[in-house]
N, C-alpha and C positions, 0 to 999 in steps of 0.2 A: 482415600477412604475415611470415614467419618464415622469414628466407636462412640457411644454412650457408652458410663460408669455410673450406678445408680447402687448406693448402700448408703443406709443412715448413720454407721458408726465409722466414726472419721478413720481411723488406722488403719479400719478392713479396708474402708475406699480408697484410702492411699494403697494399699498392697494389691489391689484390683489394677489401678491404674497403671502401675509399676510393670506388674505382668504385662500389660498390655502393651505398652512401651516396649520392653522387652522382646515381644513377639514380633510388633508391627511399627517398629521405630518413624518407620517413614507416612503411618495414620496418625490423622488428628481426633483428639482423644478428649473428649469433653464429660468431668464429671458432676453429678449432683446427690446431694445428701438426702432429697426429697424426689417423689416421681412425680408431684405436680407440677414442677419447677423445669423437670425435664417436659414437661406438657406443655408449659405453658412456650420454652422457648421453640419448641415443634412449632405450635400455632403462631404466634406473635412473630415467628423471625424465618418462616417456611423453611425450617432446617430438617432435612430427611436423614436421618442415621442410616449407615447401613446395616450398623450393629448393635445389639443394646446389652448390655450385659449387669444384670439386673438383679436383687434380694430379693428375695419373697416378702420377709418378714418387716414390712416401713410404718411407720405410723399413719398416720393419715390414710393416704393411697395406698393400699397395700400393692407389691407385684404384680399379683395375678389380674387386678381391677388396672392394674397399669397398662398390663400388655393387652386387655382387650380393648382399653381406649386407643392406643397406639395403634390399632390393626383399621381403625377408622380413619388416622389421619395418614397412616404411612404404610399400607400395605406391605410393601415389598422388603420393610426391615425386620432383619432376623433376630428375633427375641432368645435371650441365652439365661435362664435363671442359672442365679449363682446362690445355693445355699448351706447351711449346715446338717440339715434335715432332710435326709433321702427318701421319706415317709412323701414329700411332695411331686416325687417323679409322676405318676400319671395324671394328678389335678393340674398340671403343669401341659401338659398335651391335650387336657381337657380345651384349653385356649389356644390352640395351636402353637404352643412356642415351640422351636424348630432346634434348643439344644439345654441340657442339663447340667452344671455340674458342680461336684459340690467344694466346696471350703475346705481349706484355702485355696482361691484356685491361682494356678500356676503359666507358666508363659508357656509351658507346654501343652495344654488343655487351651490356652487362646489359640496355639496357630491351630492344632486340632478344627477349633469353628471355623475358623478363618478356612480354612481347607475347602470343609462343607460350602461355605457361603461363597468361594471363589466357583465352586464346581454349580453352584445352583444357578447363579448368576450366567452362567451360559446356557440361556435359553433356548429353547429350540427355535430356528426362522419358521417362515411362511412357508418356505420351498422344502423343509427336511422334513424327512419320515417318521410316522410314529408308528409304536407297536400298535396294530389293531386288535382290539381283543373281546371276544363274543361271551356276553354270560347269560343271555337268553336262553334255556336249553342246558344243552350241553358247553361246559365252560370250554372255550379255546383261543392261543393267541395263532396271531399269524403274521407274518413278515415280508413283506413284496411279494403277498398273495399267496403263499406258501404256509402250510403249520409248523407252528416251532414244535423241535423235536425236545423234549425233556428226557435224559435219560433216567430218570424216577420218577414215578407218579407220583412220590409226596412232594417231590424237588415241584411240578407242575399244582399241586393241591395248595404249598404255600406258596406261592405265587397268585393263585386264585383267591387267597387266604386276605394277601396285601390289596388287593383292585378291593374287593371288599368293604375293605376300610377306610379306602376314599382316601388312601395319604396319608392316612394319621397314623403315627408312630406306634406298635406293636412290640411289645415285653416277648420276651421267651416265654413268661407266663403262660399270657395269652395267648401264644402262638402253641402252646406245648396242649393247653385244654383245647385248643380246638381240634387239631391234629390227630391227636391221641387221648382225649378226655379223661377218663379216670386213671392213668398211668402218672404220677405223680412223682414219679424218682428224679429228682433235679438232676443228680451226674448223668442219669441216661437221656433225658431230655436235653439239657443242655449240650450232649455231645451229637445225639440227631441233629439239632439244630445246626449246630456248625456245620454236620457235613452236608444237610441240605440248603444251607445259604449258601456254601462253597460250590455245591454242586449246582447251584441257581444263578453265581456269577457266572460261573464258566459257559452255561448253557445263552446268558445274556452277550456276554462278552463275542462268542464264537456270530455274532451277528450285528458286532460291535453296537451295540445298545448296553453296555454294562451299567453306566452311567442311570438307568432309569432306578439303579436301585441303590438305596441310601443305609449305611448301615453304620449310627452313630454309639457306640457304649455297647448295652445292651439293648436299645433301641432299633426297629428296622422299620422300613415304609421305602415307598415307592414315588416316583415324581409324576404327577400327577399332566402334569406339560408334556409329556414326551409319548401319551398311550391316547389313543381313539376308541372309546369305548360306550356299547351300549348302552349300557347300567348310568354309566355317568350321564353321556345326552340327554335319557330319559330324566334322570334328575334336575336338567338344564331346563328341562320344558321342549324338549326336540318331537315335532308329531311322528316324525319316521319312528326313533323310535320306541317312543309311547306305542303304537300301533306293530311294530315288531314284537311286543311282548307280549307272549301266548300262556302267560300264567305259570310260567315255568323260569326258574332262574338256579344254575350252577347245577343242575339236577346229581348230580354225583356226589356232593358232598352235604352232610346233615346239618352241618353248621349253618349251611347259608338258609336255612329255611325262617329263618328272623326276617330276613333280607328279602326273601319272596312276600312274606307276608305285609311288609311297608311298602311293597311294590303295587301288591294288591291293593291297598289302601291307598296306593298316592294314585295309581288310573284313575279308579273310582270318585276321586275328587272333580 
């Protein structure tokens, strides 16, 4: 396995590296004080990290312009900001980086990603199953042809909540306005929320698919590799089905009516 370390101030990148060491004695661990320099050696010496663990804050190159040039040349490397400033958690998933965390960070928060990036890395084949999942209509998933049973309708609402989002990483925040909109109590939200990701593992797990759902900090999303799903093909450009969609998407929930209406817009192109 092959980490980046990416911080301009020399002690912190020493205490990065350390940790990392630390965590994954047996990866090779290459660091830079500069992201161009980490750019440059991607391009010039076709070196694919599997990890990057990255500042925000660099001169030059900032982070965040780091990891969207990164995602041109190296898709499948998992971008990890490492910073002091917890204000940058969703600009941060704005670019799809896939973990957060902040300063100092520690050898226990390295094996953490590493965790993630070991379980991501097991893709699904050609021959395995995925959840199929209908948001035309009425939202449902189904499993070797069968619907999955939810035993809560919000446990099945956020689930419908996540496809949504296309993968991308979801806050309690956001999970709690969409859910319950003007109820705004963080201990009561936040404790829904646990019991309805709890109650959303077990419902995934009992069909051993638990694996589709990623649940990093306060961070949640879904794997986008492992679900066959409407909404997405049509986004692919798939005629079926473009032509499946009758104007109607998630009908049950108010949220998704953003969602219907960029649907509407993107047929009509």
């Amino acid at each position: 396995m092959l980490i980046f370390a990416l911080d301009d101030e020399k002690l912190i990148l020493q205490d990065i590296e350390a940790a990392i060491r630390q965590a994954a004695p047996d990866a090779d661990v290459m660091t830079f004080s500069r992201a161009g320099a980490a750019l440059d050696a991607i391009q010039a010496q076709s070196i694919r990290p599997d990890i990057v663990f990255c500042d925000i804050e660099m001169p030059g190159l900032s982070g965040l312009e780091f990891a969207a040039r990164l995602k041109t040349l190296s898709p499948e490397t998992r971008v990890v900001f490492v910073t002091s400033y917890a204000q940058y958690a969703l600009e941060t998933f704005g670019v799809r980086a896939q973990g957060y965390a902040l300063k100092p960070l520690t050898a226990d928060q390295v094996r953490d990603e590493l965790d993630v990036l070991t379980a991501s890395l097991a893709a699904p084949s050609a021959q395995e199953k995925k959840l199929r999942v209908q948001c035309f209509g009425h939202f449902e998933v189904y499993w070797n042809n069968q619907p999955v049973v939810f035993s809560r309708k919000q446990s099945k609402e956020l689930f419908a909540f996540l496809i949504d989002r296309e993968g991308a990483a979801c806050t309690s925040e956001q999970i709690a306005a969409a859910l319950w909109e003007d109820e705004w109590d963080p201990k009561v939200y936040n404790h829904r929320i646990r019991n309805l990701v709890g109650d959303l593992r077990s419902t995934l797990k009992s069909i051993g698919m638990e694996r589709v759902l990623i649940r990093e900090k306060r961070q949640l999303a879904l794997r986008r590799d492992f679900i066959d799903c409407d909404y997405y093909r049509m986004l692919e450009g798939d005629l079926t089905a473009a032509n499946a969609f009758r104007g109607e998407y998630m009908l049950d929930y108010s949220w998704a009516e953003m969602t219907n209406a960029k649907l509407h817009f993107h047929k009509a192109k």
